[in-house]
C-alpha positions as CSV (number, residue, x, y, z in Angstrom):
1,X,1.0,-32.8,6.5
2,X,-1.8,-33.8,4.1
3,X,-4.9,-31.5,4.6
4,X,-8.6,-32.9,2.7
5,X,-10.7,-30.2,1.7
6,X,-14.1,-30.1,0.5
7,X,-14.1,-28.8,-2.3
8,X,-18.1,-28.2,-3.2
9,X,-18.8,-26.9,0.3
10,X,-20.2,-23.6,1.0
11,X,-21.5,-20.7,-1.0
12,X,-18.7,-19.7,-2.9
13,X,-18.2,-23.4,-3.8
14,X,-15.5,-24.5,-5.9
15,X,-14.2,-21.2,-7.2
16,X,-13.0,-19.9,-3.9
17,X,-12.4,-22.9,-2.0
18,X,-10.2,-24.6,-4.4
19,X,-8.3,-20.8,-4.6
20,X,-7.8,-20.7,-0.9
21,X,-6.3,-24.2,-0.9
22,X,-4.2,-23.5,-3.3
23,X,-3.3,-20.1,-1.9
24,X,-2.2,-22.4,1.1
25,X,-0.2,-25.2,-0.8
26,X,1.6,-22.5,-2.5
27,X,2.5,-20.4,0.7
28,X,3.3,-23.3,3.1
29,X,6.3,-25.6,2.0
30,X,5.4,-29.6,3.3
31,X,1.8,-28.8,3.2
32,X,-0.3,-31.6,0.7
33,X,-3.7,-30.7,0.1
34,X,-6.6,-33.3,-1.9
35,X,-9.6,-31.7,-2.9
36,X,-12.8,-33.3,-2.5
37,X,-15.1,-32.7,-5.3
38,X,-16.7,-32.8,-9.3
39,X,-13.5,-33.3,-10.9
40,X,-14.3,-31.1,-14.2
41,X,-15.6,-28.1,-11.9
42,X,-12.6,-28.3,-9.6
43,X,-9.6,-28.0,-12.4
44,X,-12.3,-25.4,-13.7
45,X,-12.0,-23.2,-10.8
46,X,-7.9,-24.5,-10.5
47,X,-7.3,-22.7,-14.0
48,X,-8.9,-19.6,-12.7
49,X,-5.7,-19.4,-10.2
50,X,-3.1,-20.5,-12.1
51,X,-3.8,-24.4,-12.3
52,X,-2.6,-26.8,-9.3
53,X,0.9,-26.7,-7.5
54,X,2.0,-30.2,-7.5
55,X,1.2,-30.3,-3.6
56,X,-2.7,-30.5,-4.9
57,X,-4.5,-33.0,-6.4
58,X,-8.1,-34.1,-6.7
59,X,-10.2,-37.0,-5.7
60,X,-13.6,-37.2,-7.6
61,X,-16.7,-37.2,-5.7
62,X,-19.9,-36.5,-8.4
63,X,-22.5,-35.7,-5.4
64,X,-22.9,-32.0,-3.3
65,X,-24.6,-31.9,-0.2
66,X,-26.3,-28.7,-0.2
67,X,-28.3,-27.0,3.0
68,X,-31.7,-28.1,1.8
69,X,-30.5,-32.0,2.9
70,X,-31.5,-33.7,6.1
71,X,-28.5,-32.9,8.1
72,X,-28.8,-36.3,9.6
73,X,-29.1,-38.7,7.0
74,X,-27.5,-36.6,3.5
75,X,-24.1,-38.5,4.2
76,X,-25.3,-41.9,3.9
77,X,-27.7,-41.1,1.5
78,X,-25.6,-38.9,-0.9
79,X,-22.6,-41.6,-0.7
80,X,-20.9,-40.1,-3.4
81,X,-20.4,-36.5,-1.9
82,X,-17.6,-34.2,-1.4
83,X,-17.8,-34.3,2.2
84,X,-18.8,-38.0,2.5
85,X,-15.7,-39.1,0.5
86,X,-13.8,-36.5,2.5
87,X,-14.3,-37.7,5.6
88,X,-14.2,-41.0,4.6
89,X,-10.8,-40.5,3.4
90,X,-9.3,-38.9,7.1
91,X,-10.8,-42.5,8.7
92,X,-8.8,-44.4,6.7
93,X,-5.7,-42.8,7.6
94,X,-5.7,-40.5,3.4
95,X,-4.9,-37.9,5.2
96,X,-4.5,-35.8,8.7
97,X,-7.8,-33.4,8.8
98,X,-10.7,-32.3,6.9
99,X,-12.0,-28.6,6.2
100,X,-15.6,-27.6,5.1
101,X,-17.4,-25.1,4.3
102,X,-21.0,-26.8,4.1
103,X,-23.5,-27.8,6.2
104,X,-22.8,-27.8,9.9
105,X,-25.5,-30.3,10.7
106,X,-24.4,-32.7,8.2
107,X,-20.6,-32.1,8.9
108,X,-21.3,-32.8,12.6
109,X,-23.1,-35.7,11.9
110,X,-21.1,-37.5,9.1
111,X,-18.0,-36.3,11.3
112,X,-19.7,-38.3,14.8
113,X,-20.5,-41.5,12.4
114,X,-17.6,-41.6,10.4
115,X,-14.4,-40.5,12.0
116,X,-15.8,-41.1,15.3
117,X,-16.2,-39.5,18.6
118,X,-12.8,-40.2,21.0
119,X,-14.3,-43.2,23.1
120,X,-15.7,-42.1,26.4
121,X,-16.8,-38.6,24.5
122,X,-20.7,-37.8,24.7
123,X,-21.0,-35.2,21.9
124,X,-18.5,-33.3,20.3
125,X,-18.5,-29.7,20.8
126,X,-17.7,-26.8,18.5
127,X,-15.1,-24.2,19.7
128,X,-14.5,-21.2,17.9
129,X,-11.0,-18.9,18.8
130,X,-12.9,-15.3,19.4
131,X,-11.0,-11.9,19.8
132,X,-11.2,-10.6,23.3
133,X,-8.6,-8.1,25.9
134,X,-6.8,-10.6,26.4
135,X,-5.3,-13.3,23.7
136,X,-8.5,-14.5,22.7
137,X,-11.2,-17.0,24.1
138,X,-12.3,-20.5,23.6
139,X,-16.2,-20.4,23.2
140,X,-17.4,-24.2,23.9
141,X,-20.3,-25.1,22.9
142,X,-21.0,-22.7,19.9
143,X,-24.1,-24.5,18.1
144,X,-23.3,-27.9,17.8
145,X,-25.6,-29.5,20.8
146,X,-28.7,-26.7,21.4
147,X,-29.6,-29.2,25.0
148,X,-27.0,-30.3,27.1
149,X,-26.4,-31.9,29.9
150,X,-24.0,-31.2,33.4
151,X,-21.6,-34.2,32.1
152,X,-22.0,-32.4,28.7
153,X,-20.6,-29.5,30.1
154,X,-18.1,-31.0,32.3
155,X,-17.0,-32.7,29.0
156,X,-16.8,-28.8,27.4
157,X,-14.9,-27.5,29.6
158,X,-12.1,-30.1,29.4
159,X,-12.1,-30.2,25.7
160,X,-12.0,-26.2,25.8
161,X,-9.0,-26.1,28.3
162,X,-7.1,-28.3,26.1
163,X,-7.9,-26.8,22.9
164,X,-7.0,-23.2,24.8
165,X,-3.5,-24.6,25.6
166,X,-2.7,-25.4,22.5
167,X,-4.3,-23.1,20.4
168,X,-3.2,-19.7,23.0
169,X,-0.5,-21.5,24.1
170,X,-1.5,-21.1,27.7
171,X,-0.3,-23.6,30.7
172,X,-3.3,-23.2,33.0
173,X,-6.3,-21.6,30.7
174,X,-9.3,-20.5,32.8
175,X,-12.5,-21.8,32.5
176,X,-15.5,-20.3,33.8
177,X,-19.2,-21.0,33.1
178,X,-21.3,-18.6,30.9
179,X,-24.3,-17.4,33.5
180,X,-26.4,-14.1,33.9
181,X,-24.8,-13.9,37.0
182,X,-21.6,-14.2,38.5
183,X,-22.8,-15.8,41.8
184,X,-23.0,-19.5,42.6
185,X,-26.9,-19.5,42.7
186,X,-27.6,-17.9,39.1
187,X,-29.1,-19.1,36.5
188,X,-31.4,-22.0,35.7
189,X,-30.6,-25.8,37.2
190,X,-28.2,-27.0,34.6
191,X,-26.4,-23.9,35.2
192,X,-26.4,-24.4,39.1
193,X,-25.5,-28.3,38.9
194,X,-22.8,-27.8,36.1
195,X,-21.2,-25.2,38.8
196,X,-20.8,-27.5,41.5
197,X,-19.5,-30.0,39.4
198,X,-17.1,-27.9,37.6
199,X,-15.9,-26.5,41.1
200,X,-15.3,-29.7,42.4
201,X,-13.0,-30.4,39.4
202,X,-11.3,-27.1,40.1
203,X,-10.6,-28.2,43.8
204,X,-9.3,-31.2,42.7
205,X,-6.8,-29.5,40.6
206,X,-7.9,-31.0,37.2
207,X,-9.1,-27.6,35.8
208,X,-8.3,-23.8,36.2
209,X,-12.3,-23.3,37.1
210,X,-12.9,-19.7,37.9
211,X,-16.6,-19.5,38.3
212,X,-19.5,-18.2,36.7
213,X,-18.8,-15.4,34.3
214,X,-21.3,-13.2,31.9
215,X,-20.7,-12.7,28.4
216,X,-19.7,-8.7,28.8
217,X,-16.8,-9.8,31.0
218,X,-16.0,-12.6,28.7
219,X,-15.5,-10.4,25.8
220,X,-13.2,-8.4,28.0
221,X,-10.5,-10.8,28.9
222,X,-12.1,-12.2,32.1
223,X,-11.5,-16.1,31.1
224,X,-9.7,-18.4,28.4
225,X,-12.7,-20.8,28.2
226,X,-16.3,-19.9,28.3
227,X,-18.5,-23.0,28.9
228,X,-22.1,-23.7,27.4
229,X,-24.7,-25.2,25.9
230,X,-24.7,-24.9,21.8
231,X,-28.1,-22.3,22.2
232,X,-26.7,-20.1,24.0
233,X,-23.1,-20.2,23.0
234,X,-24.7,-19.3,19.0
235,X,-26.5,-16.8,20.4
236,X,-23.4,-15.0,22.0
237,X,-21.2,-15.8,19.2
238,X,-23.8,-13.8,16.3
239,X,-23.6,-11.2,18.7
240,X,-20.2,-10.8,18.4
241,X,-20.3,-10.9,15.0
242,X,-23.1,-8.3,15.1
243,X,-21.5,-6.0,17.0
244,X,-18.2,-6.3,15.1
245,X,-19.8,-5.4,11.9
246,X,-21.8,-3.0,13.4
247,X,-18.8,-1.0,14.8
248,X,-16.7,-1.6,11.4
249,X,-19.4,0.5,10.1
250,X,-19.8,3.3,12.2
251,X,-16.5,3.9,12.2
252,X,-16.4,4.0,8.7
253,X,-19.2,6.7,8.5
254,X,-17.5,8.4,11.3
255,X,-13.8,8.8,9.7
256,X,-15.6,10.3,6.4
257,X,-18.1,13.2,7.7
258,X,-15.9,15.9,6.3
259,X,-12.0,16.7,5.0
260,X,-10.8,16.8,9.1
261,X,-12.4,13.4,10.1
262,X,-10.6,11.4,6.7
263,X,-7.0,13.3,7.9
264,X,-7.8,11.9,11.5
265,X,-8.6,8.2,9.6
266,X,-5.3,8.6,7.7
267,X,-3.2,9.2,11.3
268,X,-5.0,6.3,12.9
269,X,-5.1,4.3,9.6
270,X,-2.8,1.5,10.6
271,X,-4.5,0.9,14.0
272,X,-8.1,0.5,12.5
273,X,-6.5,-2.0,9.9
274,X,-5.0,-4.1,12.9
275,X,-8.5,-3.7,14.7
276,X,-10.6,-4.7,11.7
277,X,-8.1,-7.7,11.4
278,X,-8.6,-8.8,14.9
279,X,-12.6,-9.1,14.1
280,X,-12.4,-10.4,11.0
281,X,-13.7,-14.1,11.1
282,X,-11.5,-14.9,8.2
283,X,-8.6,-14.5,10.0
284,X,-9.4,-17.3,11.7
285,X,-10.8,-19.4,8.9
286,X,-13.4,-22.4,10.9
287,X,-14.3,-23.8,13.9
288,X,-13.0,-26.9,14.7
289,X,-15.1,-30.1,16.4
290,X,-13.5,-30.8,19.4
291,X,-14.1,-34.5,20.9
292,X,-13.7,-36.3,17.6
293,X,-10.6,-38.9,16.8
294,X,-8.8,-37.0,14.0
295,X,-9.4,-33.1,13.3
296,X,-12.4,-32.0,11.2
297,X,-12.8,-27.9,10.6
298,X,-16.5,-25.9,10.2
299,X,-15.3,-22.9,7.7
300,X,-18.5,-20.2,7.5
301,X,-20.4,-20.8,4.9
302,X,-19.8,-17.6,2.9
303,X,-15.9,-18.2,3.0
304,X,-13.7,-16.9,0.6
305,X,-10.5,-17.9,-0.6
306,X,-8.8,-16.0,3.1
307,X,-10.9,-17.7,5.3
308,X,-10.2,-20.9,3.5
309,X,-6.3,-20.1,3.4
310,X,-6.4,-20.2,7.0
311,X,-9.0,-22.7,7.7
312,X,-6.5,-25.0,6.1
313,X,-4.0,-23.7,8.2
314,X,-5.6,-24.1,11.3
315,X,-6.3,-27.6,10.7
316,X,-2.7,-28.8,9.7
317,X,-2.2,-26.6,13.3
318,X,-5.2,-29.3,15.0
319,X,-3.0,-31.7,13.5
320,X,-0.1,-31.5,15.1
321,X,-1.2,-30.8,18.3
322,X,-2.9,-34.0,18.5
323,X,-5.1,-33.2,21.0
324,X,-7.3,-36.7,20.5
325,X,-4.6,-38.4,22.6
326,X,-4.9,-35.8,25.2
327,X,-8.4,-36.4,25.6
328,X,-7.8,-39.8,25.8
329,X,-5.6,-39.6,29.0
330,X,-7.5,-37.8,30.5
331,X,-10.9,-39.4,29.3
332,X,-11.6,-40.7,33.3
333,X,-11.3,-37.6,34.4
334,X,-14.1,-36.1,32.0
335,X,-16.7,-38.6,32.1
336,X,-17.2,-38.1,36.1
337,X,-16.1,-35.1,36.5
338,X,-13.6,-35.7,39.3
């Protein structure tokens, strides 16, 4: 499994990235990686973690694109670039998936223009794995497309089900629709049309629709697939994140108010560790773009060498589930919506 990673992508760009690839190589026997970047500044940062296993190597690229570029055009303009060489590479077969830390726009786009949407595929989608009751929850769209449309959606919730079944290992994930409301008449008229449509798919047996659902049931286990549009989707997904950090926090002031509340932290030590874990976005590593031919991974911007580490993981993972040929067998299907 050969695994292209960008290596000037992101704040913490090459030092950390190039660490968590290597991190990766070195703990995951049959695992290649190349990374994408200024050659000199890559072995650089390389010599900073004990120089390169002989699973990594590097591919020079001389150009960055940075978050002050027009998302739209900074891949055919900056030719040269980490990521445009990256994914450039993954089309012509250099390797099996591309991970990046750098700008989502221009990742989205250069990923739509140069590996290509599956045919029959509107817009890919980004789907982040979030922590809920339950095993965890497939939020689709996350950011990626801020308007959609009911085929869109339809589209989403296909992609979302697949992705759930191979990434939660579930036979029949549930999808529901994110709503203010759980009844068949809420929310606005995309909402309303995208629930008839995805009901009728449910009927039909081609997806485990469950309904409307809100985002506070979500979180609690109620649904393996949470459907939306991009705005929305960001705007519950930051939350999240929010309240995560928020709790982390509070719990930290909490367990060290006197000498009784730190002996109380120390009892319930290794359970706060295993709950920090579960919120930890690194854990996780990136988001990956569902819809497009070969597997391309968003890592946050502000990864470290953990989130990399897995983010490489995760896509050798996107690899080998294939899931473009799924979507392909199924593409009827998801461009009517019956």
């Amino acid at each position: 499994m050969k695994i292209i990673v960008d290596a000037m992508g992101g704040d913490n760009a090459p030092e950390e990235i190039v660490k968590g690839a290597v991190q990766a190589a070195r703990a995951r026997a049959g695992l290649e990686i190349v990374l994408v970047g200024r050659e000199e500044e890559v072995t650089a940062a390389a010599a900073g973690c004990g120089g390169l296993p002989q699973a990594v190597r590097i591919v020079n690229a001389t150009e960055i694109i940075d978050m002050h570029d027009d998302p739209a055009t900074a891949f055919k303009i900056k030719k040269d670039s980490s990521m445009t060489v990256g994914l450039t590479m993954l089309k012509n077969g250099e390797g099996d998936a591309f991970v990046s830390a750098g700008s989502t726009g221009a990742l989205l786009s250069a990923g739509t223009l140069l590996v290509k949407r599956v045919r029959g595929i509107r817009r890919a989608a980004m789907a982040p794995l979030l922590p809920t009751a339950g095993k965890g929850l497939v939020l689709v769209d996350c950011g990626a497309n801020a308007e959609c449309t009911v085929e869109y959606l339809i589209q989403f919730a296909y992609l979302g089900s697949f992705y759930a079944a191979k990434a939660l290992g579930l036979e029949r994930p549930r999808v529901a629709l994110l709503n203010i409301g759980t009844e068949d008449s809420k929310g606005d008229q995309l909402r309303q049309d995208a629930y008839r449509a995805l009901k009728e798919a449910g009927e039909a047996g081609h997806l485990n629709f469950t309904g409307n659902i809100e985002a506070k049931e979500a979180i609690k286990g109620g649904c393996d697939v949470v459907v939306t549009d991009g705005f929305s989707g960001n705007v519950m997904l930051k939350s999240i994140e929010g309240v995560g950090s928020f709790m982390g926090k509070e719990l930290k002031g909490i367990f060290l108010q006197s000498l009784k509340t730190k002996i109380a932290a120390l009892l319930v030590k290794n359970g706060l560790s295993a709950f920090k874990e579960r919120l930890d976005p690194d854990t996780i590593g990136g988001t990956p773009f569902l819809g497009l031919q070969k597997p391309v991974i968003k890592a946050h911007g502000s990864s470290k060498a953990r989130a990399i580490e897995n983010a490489v993981y995760q896509a050798a993972a996107a690899a080998e589930a294939n899931l473009a040929a799924e979507i392909e067998a199924n593409i009827e299907l998801m461009k009517t919506g019956r």
